[in-house]
N, C-alpha and C positions, 0 to 999 in steps of 0.2 A: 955412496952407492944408493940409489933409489929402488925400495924396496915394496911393490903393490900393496902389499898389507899395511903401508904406513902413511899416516899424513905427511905430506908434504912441506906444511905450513910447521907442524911441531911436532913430529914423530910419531905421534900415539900412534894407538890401530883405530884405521877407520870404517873397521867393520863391513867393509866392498867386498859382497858376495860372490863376484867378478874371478877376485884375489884368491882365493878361497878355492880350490879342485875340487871340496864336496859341496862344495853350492853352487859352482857356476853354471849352474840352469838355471837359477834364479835371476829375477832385476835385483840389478842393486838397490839400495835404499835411495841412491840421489834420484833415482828415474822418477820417484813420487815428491819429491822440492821442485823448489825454485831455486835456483843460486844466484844473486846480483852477480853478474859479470866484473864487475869491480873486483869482488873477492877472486878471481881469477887474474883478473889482469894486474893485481897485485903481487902476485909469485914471481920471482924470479922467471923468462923465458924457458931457460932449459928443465924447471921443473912442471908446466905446466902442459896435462894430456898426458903424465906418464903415471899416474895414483889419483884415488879419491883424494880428497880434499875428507877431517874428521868430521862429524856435524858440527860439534863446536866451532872448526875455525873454519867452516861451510856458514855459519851461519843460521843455520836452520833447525835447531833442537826444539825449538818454538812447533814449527810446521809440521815437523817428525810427531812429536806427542799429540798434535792436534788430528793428524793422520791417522796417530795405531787409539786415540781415545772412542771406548765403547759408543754405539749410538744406537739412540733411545727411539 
């Protein structure tokens, strides 16, 4: 069962505010990444378009920090 609140790739939670009924007014976190399309077209078919993808198996923890880091 594919569950919004979870990664796809490895179950965690992927923190997609989407998911989420008291945030979904918010963007989610991927709207501010990039994701290599690879990392997508690596999923199984029937699991892809139905949940975030984690940052971790997104890819993008790098981008994310770089994102929410103060500027000077």
């Amino acid at each position: 069962m594919n569950r919004p609140d979870l990664c796809p790739a490895c179950g965690a939670r992927n923190d997609c505010t989407l998911a989420d009924p008291r945030s979904a007014d918010r963007a989610c976190w991927c709207y501010s990444v990039s994701i290599d399309p690879a990392v997508i077209e690596a999923l199984p078919q029937e699991l892809r378009n139905q949940s975030c993808l984690c940052p971790r198996c997104a890819g993008v923890e790098a981008q994310l920090r770089t994102a929410q880091a103060p500027r000077s």
